[in-house]
KEBA-704215 format. One record per residue (C-alpha): residue in one letter; x, y, z. Coordinates in steps of 0.02 Angstrom, whole numbers, plus 50000, padded with zeros to 5 digits. Each point is the difference from the previous one (the first is absolute). Layout:
aXYZ ...
//
This chain:
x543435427857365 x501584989749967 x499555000249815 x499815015250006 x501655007050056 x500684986049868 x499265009249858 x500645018550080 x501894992750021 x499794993449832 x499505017049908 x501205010350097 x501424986149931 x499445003649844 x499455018750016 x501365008050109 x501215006449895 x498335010049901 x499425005950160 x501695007950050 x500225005249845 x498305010650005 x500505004950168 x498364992850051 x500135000550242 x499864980450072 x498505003650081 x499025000949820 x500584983549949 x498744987550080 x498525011249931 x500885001449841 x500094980750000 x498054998050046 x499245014849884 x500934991649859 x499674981750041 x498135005750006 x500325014349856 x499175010850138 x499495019549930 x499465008550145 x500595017649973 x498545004149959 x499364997150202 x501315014350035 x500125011549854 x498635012749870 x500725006049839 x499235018150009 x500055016649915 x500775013450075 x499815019150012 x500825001449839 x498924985149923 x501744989750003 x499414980450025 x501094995450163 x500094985650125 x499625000750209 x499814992050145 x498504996550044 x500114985850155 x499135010150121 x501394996350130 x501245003749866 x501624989149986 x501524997550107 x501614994649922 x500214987150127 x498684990449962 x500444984749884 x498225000049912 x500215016449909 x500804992249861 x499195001449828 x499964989049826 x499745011349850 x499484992349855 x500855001849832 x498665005349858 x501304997449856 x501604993550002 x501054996949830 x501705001849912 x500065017149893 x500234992949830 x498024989550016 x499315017150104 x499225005549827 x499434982649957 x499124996450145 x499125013850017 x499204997249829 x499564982150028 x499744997950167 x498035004150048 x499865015150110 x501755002850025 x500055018649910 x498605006150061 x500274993650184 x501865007449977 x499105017849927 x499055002050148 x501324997350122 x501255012149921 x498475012449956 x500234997949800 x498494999249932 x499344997249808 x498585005849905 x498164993750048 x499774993049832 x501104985650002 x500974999149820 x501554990949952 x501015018349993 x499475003050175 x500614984950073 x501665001849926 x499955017250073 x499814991950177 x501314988949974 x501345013049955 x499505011250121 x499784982950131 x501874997049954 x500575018750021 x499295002750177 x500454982150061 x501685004750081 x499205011750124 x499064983550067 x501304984849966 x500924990650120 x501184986149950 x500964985050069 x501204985349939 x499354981350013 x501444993550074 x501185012750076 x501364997550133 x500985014350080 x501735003750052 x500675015250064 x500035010549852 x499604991449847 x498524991049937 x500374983649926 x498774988149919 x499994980850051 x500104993149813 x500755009049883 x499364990649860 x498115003850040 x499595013749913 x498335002750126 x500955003650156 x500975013949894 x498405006849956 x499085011350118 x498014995750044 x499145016349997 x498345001750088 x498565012050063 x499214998450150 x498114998350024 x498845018250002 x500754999750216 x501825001549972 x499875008149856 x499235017150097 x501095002350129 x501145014249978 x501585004450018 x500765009150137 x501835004150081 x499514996050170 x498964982949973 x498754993750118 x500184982349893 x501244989449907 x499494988149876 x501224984849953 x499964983649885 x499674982950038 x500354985649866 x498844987750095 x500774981349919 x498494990250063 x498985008649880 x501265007849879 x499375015350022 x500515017950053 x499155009950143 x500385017850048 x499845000750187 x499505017750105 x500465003850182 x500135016150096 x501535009950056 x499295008450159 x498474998950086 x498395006549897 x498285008850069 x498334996049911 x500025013649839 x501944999849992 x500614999849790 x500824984949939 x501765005649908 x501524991149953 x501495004849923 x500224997649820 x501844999550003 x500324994550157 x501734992649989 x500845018549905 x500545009450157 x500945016349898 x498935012349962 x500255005349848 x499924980749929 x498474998050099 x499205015949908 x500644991749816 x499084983450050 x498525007750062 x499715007649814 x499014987149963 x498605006050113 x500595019750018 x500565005849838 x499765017850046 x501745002750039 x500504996749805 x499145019249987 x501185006750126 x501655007349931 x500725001050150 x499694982150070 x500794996349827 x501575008350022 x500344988350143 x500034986249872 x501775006049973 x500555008250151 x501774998250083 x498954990450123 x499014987549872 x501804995949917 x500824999150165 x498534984750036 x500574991349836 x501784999850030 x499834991050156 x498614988449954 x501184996049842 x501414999050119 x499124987550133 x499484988849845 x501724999949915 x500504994150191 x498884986649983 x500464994149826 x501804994650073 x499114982250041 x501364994150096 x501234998549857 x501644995550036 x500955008149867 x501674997049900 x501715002650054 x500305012149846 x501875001150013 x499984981549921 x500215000349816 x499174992449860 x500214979450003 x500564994249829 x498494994449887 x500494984949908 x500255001249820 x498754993249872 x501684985049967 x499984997150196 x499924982350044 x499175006950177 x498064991950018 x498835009350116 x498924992750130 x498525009450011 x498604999750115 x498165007449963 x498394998650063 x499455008249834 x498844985949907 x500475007849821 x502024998750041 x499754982550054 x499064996849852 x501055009749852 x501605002150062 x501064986749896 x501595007949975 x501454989649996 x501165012650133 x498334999250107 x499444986050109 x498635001050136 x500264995050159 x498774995850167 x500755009850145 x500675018350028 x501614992550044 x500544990049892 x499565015049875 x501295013849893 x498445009849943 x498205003350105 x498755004849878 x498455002650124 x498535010950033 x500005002550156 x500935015750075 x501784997350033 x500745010650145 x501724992350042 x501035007849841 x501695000350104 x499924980450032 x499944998249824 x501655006349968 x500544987550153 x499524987049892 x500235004649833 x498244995949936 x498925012349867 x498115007950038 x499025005449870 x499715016050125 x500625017350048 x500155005650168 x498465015050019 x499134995749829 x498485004250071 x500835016449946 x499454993149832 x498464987150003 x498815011150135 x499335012949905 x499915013150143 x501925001150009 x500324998249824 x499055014449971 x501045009250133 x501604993149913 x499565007849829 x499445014750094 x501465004250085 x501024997149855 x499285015149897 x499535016150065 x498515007949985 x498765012350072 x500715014249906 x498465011150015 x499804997549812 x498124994249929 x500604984649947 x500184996250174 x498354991750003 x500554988949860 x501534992450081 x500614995150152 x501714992849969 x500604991749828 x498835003049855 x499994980849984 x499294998850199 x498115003550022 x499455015150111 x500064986250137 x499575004550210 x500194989450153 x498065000650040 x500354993750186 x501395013750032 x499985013649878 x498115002250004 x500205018250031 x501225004049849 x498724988249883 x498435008050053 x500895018549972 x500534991849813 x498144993449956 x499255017750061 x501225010549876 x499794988349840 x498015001950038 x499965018049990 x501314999749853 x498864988149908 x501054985249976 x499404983750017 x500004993950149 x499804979850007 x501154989450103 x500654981650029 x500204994450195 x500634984050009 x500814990750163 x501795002850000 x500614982250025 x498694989049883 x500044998149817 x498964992649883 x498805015850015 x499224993450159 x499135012650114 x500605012749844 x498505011749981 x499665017249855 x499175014550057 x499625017150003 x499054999850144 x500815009550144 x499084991650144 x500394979949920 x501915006050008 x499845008050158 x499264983850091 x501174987249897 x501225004750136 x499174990650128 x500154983749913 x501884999950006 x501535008649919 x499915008449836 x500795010549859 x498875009449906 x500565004749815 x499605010849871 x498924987549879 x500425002049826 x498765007349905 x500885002049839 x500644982649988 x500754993249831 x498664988849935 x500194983449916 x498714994449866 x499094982150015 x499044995249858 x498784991550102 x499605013650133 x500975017349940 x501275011150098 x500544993950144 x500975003850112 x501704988050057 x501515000150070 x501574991949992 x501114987150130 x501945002049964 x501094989250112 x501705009950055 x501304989150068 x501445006950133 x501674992350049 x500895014650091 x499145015350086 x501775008850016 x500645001149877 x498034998449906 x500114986449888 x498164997349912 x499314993749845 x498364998549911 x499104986749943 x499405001749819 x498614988449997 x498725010650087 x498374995450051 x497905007949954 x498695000650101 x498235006449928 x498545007750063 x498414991249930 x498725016649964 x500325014349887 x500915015450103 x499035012750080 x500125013350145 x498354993550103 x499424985050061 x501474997850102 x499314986150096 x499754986649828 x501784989350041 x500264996749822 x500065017549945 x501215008350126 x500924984250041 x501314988649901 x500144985450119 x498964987449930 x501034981250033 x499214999650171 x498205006249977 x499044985549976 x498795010249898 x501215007849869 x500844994349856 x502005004349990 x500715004849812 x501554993449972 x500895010649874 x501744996550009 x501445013449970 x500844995749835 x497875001649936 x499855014950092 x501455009049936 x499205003449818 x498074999550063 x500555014450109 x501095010749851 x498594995649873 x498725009050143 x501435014450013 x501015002549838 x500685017650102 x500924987450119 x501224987049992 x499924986950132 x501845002250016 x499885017450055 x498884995250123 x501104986550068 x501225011350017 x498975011050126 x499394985450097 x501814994350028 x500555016050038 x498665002450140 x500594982950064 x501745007949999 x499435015950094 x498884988450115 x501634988650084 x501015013449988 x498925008750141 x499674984150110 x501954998450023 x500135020750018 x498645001050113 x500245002350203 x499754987150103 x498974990050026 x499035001549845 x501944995549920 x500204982549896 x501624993650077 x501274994149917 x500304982850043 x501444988049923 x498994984050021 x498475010149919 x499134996149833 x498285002349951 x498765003749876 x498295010750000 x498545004649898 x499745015749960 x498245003549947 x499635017549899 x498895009849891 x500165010949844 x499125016649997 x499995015649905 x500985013750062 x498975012550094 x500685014349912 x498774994249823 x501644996249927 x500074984649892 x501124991550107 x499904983650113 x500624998850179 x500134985450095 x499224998150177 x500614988450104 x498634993750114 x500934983650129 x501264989450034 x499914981550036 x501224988350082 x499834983749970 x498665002749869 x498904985749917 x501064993749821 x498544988249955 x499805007749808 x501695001649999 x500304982150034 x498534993549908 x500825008949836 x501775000650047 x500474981950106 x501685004350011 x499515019650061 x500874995250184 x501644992649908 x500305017049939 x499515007950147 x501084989050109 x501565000349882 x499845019349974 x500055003950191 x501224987650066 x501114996249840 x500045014749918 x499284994649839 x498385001949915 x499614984949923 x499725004649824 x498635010550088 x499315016949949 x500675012950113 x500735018250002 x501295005850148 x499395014650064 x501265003350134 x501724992550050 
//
């Protein structure tokens, strides 16, 4: 008996915080403990799957003395019947034996009787259509604070990834309802690495009573609770008057102050500037003046060599922090007289939610016009939606370009990752619609008329392009360019379908194992690329691209607060911006550059692979006011 209250202290020490978290009651936990010690299924003891009236395949009680809430058995495991990451879905379901045609019959697809190598793949697509009416998801490692989600290790890319799963034929039937008799939640049980769903009742229950739960359980506003709940009751996408509610004073009214809450949020505790000190004197390039500069960056320690620049082991002792972790106290800075390579609020710039609101706000639209579909902001901004607060205003755009025609694919990616993790292409109303539930996105228009780069060995692809933009003073903007820009390929021939194959819609390859990165650097690409376009001169395009980059600070530092880069005299830093090319959507022949993130403190390992002395420029540009011999264009200042 001893051993075995042991073993229950020692799950709940490990288990708590997952328990609370699925708002699971106390009394649950020591049959929760024994069910999954023993991987105990007994539901089906106390519950039928049946057909209704209707013929509608439905769950109930059937313990003849039906089920009180206070009794610390009726807890339930549920089994998971597939459980993967999106990008294998499609590969897994053609190798693994049984899996499609298990997953058919639970979501009611089925294929022709004669079995044939067409009809299979028809399974499949229509397997990974329906899915998102059945999936559930989790995180493998996931601890919570009070209003953010923040992952353990930043550098595994697994815990950034959402598991997606379906349970077995049980869970799978039992319905939805507003008033549930059930709630389901998720269990990562470490003894066994596994994950469990777990079922318990929310009031008493007589023998013949339906099993429901709520889909959506944690959406309390109505009308976001009727967006989410697409995914199982489209019907309301036929109803023009539900529709115009998309956009009511009321709907916009809900985005303002979600907007407003987060923007509250985004302060971080910053301490910020005393702004009524002025500029500290930069030394000049003839300065005798060494800096002591402290990093916990491994590719400053390793190629910073500059004579004015010497590294140093403590914050202290220090004229110049060059770090990655966030900075908060600007004002002590000026105290001290030591340099950041930070601004005050440039999460205005690097977290792709609010730098879409930035751009946004900086350039009216909604005019009524047609073209309103096409834009939302800047031309050089992709039609670009907070998924997790302006779901209303994004599900009213997707329903207008569909009846219009247009195409109607989009990108959601995770608004504070990079490296296209958790980034997923779609066209699939329902996947969008639940991508909301594994934390907060911006869904963009994706570029369908991208400009295409020829490889001889695999044909046009499509890439994109890594400028680095350096900043010195918010107010008055001073900015400049890096010349020496950086490529990134995709590895299969350009298409508009299978949006799931990585190395078609995706350019990141340097961290997938699997994929092979082409290095093509930019004084090659320059004549490969005017040789593919004789109509345009790289130059021209340049000229665009640093123009949006113009137009882009200029409306960080305009911008209302929060969502405002501060000007900060002790402030210098340097970003990557990352961007596409595409054709303008007019069928003109011109090119228009998309910007698509911004990263602080982004990886420089080509750069200093190619370029060893890349951080002596970078470092002599930002605190000495000279380039180096370096490649660069003021754009501002």
């Amino acid at each position: 008996m001893a051993d075995e209250n042991e073993e229950y202290l020692q799950f709940v020490a490990v288990h708590k915080s997952q328990l609370e978290f699925a708002g699971i009651p106390l009394h649950f936990w020591k049959s929760i403990h024994k069910k999954l010690k023993k991987e105990t299924y007994d539901a089906g003891l106390f519950f039928t799957m049946a057909k209704d009236g209707d013929g509608i395949l439905k769950v109930f009680v059937t313990s003849e003395g039906g089920m009180k809430v206070s009794d610390p058995n009726c807890v339930f495991l549920i089994d998971h019947a597939w459980t993967y990451q999106v990008n294998f879905a499609r590969a897994q379901l053609k190798t693994v034996p049984g899996l499609a045609d298990r997953m058919g019959s639970l979501m009611g697809v089925t294929k022709d009787e004669e079995s044939s190598q067409s009809s299979q793949e028809q399974l499949i697509e229509a397997i990974l259509e329906k899915m998102w009416s059945f999936n559930q998801n989790y995180r493998l490692k996931t601890t919570y604070s009070e209003s953010h989600m923040y992952q353990k290790d930043a550098h595994n890319d697994d815990e950034h990834t959402p598991l997606w799963f379906v349970m077995d034929e049980f869970g799978s039937c039992i319905k939805h309802s507003d008033d549930p008799s059930f709630a389901i939640g998720i269990l990562h049980y470490v003894p066994l690495g596994m994950a469990f769903s777990l079922l318990w009742p929310l009031r008493d229950m007589d023998y013949g009573d339906e099993v429901t739960r709520d889909y959506v359980a944690p959406i309390t506003e109505p009308l976001l609770r009727d967006c989410s709940l697409l995914s199982w009751f489209p019907d309301k996408l036929e109803d023009e008057n539900w529709i115009k509610q998309l956009t009511s004073e009321r709907a916009t009214e809900l985005v303002r102050e979600e907007l407003s809450a987060m923007q509250k949020k985004d302060w971080q505790g910053e301490v910020y500037p005393n702004l009524e000190i002025t500029e500290l004197t930069t030394a000049t390039p003839d300065s005798e003046k060494i800096y002591r500069v402290f990093t916990d960056v491994e590719q400053v320690t390793d190629f910073l060599t500059h004579p004015r620049f010497v590294l140093v082991d403590s914050k202290e002792e220090a004229d110049i922090l060059w770090i990655r972790e966030h900075f908060k106290d600007f004002r002590s800075l000026q105290d001290y007289g030591k340099f950041i390579n930070q601004f005050p609020s440039e999460n205005s710039l690097v977290c792709k939610d609010l730098l879409a609101a930035v751009c946004q706000n900086a350039t009216p639209y909604g005019d009524g016009k047609e073209n309103d579909l096409l834009v939302r902001g800047p031309e050089w901004l992709p039609v670009t939606f907070n998924l997790n607060l302006e779901l209303p205003l994004f599900l009213d755009h997707y329903i207008k370009r569909k009846k219009r025609g247009l195409d109607n694919h989009w990108i959601c990616k995770p608004w504070n990752l990079a490296r296209a993790l958790d980034s997923h292409v779609t066209g699939n109303l329902n996947y969008i619609l639940r991508l909301r539930e594994t934390g907060p996105k911006v869904v963009c228009k994706y570029i369908e008329n991208p400009v295409l780069f020829h490889r001889e060995d695999v044909g046009q692809v499509k890439f994109d392009i890594r400028y680095l933009v350096l900043i010195t003073s918010a107010k008055p903007l001073v900015l400049y360019a890096d010349k020496v820009f950086w490529l990134r390929f995709a590895n299969q021939p350009f298409s508009l379908d299978c949006f799931d194959v990585y190395a078609k819609h995706f350019t990141v390859m340097n961290y997938q194992d699997s994929e092979n990165l082409k290095q093509v650097h930019h004084h090659e690409f320059i004549p490969m690329f005017e040789k593919q376009y004789p109509d345009h001169r790289w130059a021209d395009v340049e000229s665009k691209i640093f123009k949006m980059f113009r137009e882009m600070f200029e409306a960080a530092i305009c911008d209302s607060p929060p969502k405002k880069l501060i000007h900060c005299s002790q402030s210098r830093a340097f970003y990557a911006v990352d961007l596409m090319l595409k054709w303008a959507d007019n069928a003109s022949n011109e090119i228009v550059p998309q910007v698509l993130e911004v990263n602080y403190c982004p990886d420089c390992e080509r750069a200093c692979r190619y370029h060893p002395n890349f951080f002596n420029f970078i470092f002599s540009l930002l605190f000495l006011g000279d380039s180096d011999g370096w490649p660069v264009e003021k754009l501002s200042g």
